[in-house]
KOLGU-972048 format. One record per atom (N, C-alpha, C, CB): residue in one letter; x, z, y. Coordinates in steps of 0.001 Angstrom, whole numbers, plus 500000, padded with zeros to 6 digits. Glycine has a CB too. Layout:
N
AXZY;...
//
This chain:
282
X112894101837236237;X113907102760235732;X115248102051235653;X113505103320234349;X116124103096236053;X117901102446236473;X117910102201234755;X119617103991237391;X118547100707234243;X119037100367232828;X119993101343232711;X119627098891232556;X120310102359231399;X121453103015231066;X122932102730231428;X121386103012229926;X123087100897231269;X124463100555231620;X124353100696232916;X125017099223231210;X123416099876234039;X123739100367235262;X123790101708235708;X123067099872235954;X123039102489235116;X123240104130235745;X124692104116235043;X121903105684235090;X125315104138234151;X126577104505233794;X127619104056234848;X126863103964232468;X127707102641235614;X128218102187236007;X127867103069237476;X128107100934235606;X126791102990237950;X126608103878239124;X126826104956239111;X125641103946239570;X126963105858237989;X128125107637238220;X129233107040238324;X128374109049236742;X130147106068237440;X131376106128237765;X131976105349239144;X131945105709236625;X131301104376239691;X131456104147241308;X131526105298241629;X130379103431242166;X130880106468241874;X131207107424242649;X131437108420242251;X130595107608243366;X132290108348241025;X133621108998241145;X135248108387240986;X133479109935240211;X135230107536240734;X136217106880240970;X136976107091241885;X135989105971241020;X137157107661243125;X137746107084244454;X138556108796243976;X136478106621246327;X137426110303243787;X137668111237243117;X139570111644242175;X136422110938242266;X138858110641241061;X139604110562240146;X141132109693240293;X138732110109239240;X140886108430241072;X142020107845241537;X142606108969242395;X141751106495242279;X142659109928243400;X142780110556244021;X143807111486243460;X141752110820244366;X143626111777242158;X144332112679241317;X145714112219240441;X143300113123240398;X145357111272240801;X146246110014239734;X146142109746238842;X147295109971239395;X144586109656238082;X143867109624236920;X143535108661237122;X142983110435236549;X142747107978235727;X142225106613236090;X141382106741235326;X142966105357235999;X140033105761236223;X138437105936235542;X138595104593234631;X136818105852236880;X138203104347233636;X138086103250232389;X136508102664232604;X138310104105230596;X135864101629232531;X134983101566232093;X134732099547231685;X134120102477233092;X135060099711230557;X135653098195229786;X134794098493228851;X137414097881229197;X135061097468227797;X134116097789226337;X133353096351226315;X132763099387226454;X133233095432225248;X132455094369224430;X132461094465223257;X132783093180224559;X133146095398222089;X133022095266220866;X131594095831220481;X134156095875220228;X130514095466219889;X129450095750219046;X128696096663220283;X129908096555217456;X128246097627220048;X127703098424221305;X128361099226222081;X126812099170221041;X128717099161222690;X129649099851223793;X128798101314223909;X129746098843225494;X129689102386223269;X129092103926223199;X130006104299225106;X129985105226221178;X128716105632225926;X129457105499227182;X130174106996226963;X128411105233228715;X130940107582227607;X131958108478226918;X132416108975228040;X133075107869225977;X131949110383228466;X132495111271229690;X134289112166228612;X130639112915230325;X134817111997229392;X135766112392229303;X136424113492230297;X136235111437229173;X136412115296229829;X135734116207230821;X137169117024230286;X133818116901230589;X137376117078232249;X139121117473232189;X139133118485233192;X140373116130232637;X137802119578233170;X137964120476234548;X138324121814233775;X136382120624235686;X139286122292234688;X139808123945233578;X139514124778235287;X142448124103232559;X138976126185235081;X138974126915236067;X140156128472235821;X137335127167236256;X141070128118234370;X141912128996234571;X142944128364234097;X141665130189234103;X143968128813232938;X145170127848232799;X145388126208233198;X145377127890231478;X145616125597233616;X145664124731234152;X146769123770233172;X145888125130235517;X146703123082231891;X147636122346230977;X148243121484232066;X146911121478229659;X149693121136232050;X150219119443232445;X149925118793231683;X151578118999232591;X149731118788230570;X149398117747229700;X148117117023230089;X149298118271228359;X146952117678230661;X145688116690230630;X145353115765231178;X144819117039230805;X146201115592232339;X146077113875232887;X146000113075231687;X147504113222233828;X147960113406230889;X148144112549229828;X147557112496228934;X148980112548229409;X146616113444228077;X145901113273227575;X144484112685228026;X146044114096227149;X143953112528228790;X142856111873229432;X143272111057229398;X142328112075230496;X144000110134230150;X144482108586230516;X144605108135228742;X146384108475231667;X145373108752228075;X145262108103226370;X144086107990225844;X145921108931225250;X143133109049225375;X141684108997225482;X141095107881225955;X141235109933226212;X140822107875227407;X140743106760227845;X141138104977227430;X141208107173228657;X142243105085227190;X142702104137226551;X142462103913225340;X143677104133226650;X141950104817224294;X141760104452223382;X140337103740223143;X142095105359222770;X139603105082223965;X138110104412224095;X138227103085224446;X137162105064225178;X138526102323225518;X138804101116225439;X139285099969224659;X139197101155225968;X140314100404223977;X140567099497222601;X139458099875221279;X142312099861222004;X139038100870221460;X137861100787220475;X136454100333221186;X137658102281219774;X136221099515222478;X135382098986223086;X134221099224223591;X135294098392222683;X134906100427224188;X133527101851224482;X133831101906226009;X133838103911223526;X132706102499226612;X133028102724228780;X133802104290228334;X130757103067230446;X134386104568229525;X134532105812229208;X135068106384230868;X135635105969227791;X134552107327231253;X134761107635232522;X135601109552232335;X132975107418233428;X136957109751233136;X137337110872233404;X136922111699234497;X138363110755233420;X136395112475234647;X136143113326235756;X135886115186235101;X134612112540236595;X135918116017236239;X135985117305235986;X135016117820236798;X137232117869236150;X133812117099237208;X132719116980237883;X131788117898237086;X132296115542238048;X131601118796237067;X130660119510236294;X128771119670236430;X131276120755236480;X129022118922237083;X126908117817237115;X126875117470236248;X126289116307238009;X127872116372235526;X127669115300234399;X127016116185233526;X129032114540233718;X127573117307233652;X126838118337232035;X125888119490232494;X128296119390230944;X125466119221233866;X124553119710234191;X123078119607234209;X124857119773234839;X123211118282235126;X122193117461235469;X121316116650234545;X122693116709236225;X119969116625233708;X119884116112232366;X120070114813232588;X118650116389231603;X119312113956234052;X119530112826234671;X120853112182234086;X119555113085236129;X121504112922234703;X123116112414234267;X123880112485232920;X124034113158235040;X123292113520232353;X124000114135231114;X123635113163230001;X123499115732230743;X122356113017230011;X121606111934229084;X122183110861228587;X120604111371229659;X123058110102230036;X123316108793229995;X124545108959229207;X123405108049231361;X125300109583228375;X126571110007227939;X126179109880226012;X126997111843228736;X127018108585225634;X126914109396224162;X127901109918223235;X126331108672223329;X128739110586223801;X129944111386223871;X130546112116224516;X130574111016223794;X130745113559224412;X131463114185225695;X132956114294224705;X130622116012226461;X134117114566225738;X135324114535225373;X135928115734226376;X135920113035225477;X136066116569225578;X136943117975226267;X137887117857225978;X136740119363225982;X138925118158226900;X140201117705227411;X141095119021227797;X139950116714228706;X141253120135227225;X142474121231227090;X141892121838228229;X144258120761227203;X140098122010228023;X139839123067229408;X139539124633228929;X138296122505230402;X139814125543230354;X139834126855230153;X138698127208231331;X141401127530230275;X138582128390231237;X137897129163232076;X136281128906232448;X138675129100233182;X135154128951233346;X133933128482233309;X134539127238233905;X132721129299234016;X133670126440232713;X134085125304233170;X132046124424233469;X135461124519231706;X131573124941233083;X130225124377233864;X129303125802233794;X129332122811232923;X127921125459234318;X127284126407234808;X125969126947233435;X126720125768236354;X126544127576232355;X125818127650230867;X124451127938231709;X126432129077229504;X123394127781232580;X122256128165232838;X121883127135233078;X122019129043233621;X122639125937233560;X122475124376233555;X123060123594232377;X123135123797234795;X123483123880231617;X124059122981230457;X123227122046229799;X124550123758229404;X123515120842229741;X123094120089229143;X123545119312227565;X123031119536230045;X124957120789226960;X125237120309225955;X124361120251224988;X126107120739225652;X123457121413224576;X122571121510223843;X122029120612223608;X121963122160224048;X121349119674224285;X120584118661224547;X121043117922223983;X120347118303225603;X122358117913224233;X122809116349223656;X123491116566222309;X123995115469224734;X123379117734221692;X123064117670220125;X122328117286219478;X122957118394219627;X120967117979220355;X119797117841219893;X119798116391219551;X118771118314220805;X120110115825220425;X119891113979220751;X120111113459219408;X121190113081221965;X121223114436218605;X122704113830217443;X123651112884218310;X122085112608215832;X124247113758219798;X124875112541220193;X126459113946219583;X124485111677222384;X127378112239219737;X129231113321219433;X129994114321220778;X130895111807219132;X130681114750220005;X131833115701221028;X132855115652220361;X131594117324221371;X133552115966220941;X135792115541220730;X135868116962221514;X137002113498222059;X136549118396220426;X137333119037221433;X138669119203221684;X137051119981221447;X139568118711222415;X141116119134221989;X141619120049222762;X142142118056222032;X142291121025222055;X142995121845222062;X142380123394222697;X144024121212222652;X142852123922224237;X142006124900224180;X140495125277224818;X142719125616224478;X139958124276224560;X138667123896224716;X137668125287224084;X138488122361223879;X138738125753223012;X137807126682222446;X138227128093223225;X137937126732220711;X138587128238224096;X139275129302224827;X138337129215226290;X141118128968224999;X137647128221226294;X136711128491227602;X135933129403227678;X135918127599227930;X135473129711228674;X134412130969229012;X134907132230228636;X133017130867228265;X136475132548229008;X136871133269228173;X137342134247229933;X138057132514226776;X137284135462229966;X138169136416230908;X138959136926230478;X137726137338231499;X140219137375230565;X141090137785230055;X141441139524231065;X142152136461230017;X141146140737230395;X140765142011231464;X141874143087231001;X138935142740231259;X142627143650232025;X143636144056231948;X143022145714231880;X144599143457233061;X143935146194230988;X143197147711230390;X143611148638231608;X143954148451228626;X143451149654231431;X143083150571232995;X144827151082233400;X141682152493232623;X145644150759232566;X146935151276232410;X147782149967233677;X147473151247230396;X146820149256233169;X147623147477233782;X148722147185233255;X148135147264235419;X148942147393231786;X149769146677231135;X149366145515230270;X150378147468230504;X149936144560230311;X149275143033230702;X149547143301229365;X149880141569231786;X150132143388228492;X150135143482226729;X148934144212226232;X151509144374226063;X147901144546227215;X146739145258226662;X145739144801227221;X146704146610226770;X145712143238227189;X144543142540227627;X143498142336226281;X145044141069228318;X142233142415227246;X141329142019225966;X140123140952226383;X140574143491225298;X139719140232225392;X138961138868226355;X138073139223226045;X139057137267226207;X137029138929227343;X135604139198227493;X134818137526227882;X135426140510228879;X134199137581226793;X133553136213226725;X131974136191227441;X133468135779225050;X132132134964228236;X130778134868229063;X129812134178228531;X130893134301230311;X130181133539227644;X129440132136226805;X129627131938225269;X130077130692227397;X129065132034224541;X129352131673223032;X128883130601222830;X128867132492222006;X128733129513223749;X128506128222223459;X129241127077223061;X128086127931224212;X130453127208223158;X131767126160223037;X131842126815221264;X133603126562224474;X131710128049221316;X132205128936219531;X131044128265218792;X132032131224219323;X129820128264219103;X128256127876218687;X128972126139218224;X126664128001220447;X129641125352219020;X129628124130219065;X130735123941217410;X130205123553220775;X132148124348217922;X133146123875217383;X133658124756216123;X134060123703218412;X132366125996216442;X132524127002215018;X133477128293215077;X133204126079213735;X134338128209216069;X135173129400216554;X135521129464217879;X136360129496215902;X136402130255218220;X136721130579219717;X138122131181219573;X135592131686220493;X138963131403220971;X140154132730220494;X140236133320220126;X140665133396220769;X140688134433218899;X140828135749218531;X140918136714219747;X141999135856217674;X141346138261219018;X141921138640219986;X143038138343221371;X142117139181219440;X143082138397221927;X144338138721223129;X145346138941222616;X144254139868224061;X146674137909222635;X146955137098222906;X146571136000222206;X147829137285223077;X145885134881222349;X145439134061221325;X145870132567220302;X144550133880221891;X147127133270221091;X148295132908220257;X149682132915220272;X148209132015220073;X150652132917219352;X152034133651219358;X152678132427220782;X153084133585217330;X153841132629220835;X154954131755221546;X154919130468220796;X156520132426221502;X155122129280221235;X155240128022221049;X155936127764220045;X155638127440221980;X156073127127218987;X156745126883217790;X156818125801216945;X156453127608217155;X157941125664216302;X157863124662214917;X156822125777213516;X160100124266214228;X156715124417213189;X155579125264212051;X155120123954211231;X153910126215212942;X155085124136209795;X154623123227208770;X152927123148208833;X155197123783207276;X152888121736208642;X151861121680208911;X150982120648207837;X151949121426210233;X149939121150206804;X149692120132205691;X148225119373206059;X149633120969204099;X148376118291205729;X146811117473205713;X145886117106204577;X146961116179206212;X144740117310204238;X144052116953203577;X144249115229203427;X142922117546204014;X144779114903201980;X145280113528201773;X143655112954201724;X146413113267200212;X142882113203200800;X141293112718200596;X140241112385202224;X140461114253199611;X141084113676203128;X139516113684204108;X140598112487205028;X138729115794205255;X141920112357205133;X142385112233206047;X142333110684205686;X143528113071206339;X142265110067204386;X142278108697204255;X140485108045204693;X142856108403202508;X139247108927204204;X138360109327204849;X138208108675206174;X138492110536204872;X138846109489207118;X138930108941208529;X140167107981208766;X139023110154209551;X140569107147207628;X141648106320208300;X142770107208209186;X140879105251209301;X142981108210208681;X144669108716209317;X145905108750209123;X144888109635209453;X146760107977209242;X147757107904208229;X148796108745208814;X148234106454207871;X149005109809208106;X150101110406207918;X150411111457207047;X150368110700208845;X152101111647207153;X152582112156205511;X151405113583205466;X154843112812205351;X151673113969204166;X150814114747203221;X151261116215204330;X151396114704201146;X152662116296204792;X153022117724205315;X154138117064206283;X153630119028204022;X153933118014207467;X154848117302208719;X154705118386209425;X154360115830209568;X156129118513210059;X156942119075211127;X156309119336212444;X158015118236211352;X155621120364212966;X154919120115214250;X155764120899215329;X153320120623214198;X156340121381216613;X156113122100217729;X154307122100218159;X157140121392218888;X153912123476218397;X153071123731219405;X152289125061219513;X152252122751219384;X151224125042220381;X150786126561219945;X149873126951219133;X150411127238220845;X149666127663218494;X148798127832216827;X148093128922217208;X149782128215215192;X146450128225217756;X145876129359218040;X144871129901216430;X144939129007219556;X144966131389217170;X144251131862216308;X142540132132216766;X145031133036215931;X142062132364215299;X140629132402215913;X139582133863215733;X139854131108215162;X138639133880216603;X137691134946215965;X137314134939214788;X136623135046216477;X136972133247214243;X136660133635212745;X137094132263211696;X134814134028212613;X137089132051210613;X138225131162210122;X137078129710209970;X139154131872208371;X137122128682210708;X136156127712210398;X136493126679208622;X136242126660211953;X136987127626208419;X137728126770207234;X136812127431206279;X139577126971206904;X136519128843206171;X135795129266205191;X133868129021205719;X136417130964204926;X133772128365206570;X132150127997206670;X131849127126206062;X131573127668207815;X130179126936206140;X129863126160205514;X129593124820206330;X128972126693204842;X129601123712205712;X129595122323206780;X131387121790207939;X128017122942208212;X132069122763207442;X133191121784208197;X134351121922206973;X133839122465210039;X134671120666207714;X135978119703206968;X137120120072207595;X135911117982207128;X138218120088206561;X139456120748207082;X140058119638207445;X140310121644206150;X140470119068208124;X141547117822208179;X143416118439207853;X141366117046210130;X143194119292208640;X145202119410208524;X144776121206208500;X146692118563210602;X146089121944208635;X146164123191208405;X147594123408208595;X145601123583207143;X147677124710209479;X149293125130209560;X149662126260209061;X149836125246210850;X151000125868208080;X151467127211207178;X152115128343207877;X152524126830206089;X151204129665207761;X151860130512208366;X152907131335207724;X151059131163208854;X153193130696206916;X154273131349206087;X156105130094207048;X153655130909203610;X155355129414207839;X156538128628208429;X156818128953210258;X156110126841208127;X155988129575210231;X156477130536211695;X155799131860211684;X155986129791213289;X156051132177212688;X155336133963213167;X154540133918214178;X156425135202213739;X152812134982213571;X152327135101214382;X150871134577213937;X153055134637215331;X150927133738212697;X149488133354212643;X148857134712211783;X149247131700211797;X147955134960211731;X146636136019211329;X145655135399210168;X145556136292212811;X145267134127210449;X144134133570209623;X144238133765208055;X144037132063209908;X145200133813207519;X145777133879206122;X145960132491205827;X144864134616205015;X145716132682204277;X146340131203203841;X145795129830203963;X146535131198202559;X144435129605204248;X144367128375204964;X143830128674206578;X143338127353204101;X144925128057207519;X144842128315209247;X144545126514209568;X146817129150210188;X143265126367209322;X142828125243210028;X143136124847211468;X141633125311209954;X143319123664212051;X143778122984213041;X143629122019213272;X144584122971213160;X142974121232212329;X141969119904212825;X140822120222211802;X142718118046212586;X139439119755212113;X138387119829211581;X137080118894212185;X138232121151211581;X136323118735211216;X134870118203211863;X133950118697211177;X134569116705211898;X132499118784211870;X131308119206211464;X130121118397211946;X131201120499211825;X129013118600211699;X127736117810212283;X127356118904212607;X126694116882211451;X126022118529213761;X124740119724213702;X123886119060213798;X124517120863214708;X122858120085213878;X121481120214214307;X120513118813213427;X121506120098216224;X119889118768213689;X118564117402212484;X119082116542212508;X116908116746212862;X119703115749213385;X120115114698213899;X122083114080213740;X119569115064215334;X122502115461213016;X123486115557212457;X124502114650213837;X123278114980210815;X124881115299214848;X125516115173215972;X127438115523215157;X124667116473217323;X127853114580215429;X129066114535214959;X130302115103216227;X129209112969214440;X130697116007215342;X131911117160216096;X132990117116215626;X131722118644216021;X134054117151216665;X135511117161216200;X136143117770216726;X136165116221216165;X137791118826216065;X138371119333216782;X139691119048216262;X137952120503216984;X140502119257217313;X141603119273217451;X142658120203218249;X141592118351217685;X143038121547217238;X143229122720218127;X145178122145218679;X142959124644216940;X145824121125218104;X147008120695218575;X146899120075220394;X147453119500217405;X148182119650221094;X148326119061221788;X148890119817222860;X147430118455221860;X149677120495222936;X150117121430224497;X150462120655225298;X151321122488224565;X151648119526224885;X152760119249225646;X152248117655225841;X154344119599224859;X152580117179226657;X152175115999227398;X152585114751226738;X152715116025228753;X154071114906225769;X154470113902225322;X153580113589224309;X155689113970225022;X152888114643223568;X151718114011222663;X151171112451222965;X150415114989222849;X151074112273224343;X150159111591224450;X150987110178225428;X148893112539225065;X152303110326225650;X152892109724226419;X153807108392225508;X153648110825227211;X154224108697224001;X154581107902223266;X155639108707223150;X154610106587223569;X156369109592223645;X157666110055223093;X157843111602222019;X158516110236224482;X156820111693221895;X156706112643220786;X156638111861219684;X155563113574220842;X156400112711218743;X156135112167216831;X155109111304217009;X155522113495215456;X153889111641217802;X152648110580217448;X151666111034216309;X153272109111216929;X151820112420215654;X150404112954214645;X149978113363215741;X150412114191213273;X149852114053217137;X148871114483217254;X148252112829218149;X148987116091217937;X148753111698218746;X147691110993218761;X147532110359217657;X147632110252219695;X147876110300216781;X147372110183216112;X145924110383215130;X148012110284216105;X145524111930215503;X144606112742215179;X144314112466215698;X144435113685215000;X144266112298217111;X142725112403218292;X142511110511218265;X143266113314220690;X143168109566218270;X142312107981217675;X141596108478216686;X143299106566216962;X141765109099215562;X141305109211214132;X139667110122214791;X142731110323212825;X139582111003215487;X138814111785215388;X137840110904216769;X139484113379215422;X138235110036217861;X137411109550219002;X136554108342217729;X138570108746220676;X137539107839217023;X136644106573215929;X136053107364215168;X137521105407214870;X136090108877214672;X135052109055213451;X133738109577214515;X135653110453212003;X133889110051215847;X132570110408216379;X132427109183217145;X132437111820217238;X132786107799217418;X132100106895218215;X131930105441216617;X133321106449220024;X132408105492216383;X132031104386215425;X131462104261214017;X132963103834215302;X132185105921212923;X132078106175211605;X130869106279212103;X132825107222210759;X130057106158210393;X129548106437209469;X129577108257209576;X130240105628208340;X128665109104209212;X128501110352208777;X129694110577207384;X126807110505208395;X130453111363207133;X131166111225205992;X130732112360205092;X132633111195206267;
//
């Protein structure tokens, strides 16, 4: 039987050549304590973000300074194939839309089951989503027809209605001081964000088992729905094995991740790749 590290090392040989191709870059470094291996999954089959190179390549980089392999691709086997899927003890969704693997082959389940982690950022929770234009064809009377409730099953919600969220904006934005010192995050108590504030089918803030990390006041732009607490970072566990989940509904714009923005939202996503590859259960 192929050793785990060599099979890890043998998917990313062949995709590499792939991924260089795109102008992405495959990572696979790591000596601190056990090197966790970490697909990092950047395939969208409808909106298409600029941001996700840059966010992948940071990801990437971080996994590496926290001393983990971590491979980018939008190869949708990795989460197919159990062969392949297995060898992963982290998946990392990366601002994807549309079917993005084949839910009759999925191998996420599985790898709950396992208690292995997931990282989702941004509209990750908007996958499997159609967007169907009413018989009039006025595009202001779209309504989404969902193919999959498996990403909602995972991260606890999905888009609201159509549109699933207002125009791009500044908007106040507060953090849980307790959960956020928790995960080692440092930043102020309430901060200034641009971005888009999606809304959801249902409020993961009022369930049971997830943690609010931050929250945006909709009393500081137009357009949010959720009422008074509109969660926007969060984590949860599942299943026996208590599989550690994270989200992160921030990140549109590319500078997030490039160094010339503010730096909370990478901020959030180091904070949230170390609480599912290294923490402790909190």
């Amino acid at each position: 039987t192929m050793a785990p590290r060599l099979a890890f090392a043998f998917i990313v040989a062949g995709l590499t050549a792939a991924a260089r191709q795109r102008g992405w870059e495959t990572t696979l470094v790591g000596n601190v304590g056990v090197p966790k291996r970490v697909l990092i999954y950047t395939k969208s089959t409808g909106y298409a973000h600029v941001s996700t190179p840059y966010a992948a390549r940071f990801i990437a980089k971080t996994c590496k300074e926290l001393g983990h392999y971590s491979v980018i691709s939008e190869n949708s086997t990795l989460l197919e194939d159990s062969t392949v899927a297995s060898q992963f003890d982290a998946i990392v969704f990366v601002s994807n839309t549309g079917q993005i693997f084949d839910t009759h082959k999925e191998q996420l389940a599985a790898h709950i089951a396992a208690g292995k982690s997931i990282f989702g950022l941004h509209s990750i929770i908007g996958s499997f989503r159609e967007d169907i234009v009413s018989e009039g064809g006025d595009y202001q009377q779209k309504k989404s027809v969902w193919t999959s409730h498996l990403i909602e099953d995972v991260f606890g919600a999905h888009f609201g209605e159509y549109p699933p969220h207002p125009p791009r904006q500044r908007a106040k934005l507060t953090v849980d001081a307790e959960v956020s010192e928790k995960l080692g995050l440092d930043l102020p108590r309430t901060f200034v964000h641009e971005d888009e504030f999606f809304n959801y089918n249902r409020n993961p803030a009022e369930m049971d088992g997830v943690t609010v990390v931050a929250s945006v006041d909709e009393t500081s732009y137009d357009g949010g729905v959720m009422g008074k607490q509109h969660p926007v970072v969060w984590y949860r566990t599942l299943g026996e094995n208590k599989a550690k989940v994270f989200y992160c509904a921030l990140g549109h714009d590319s500078e997030n991740y490039t160094g010339k923005g503010s730096g909370y939202v990478a901020s959030i996503v180091e904070a949230g790749l170390r609480y599912i590859l290294d923490a402790p259960s909190l």
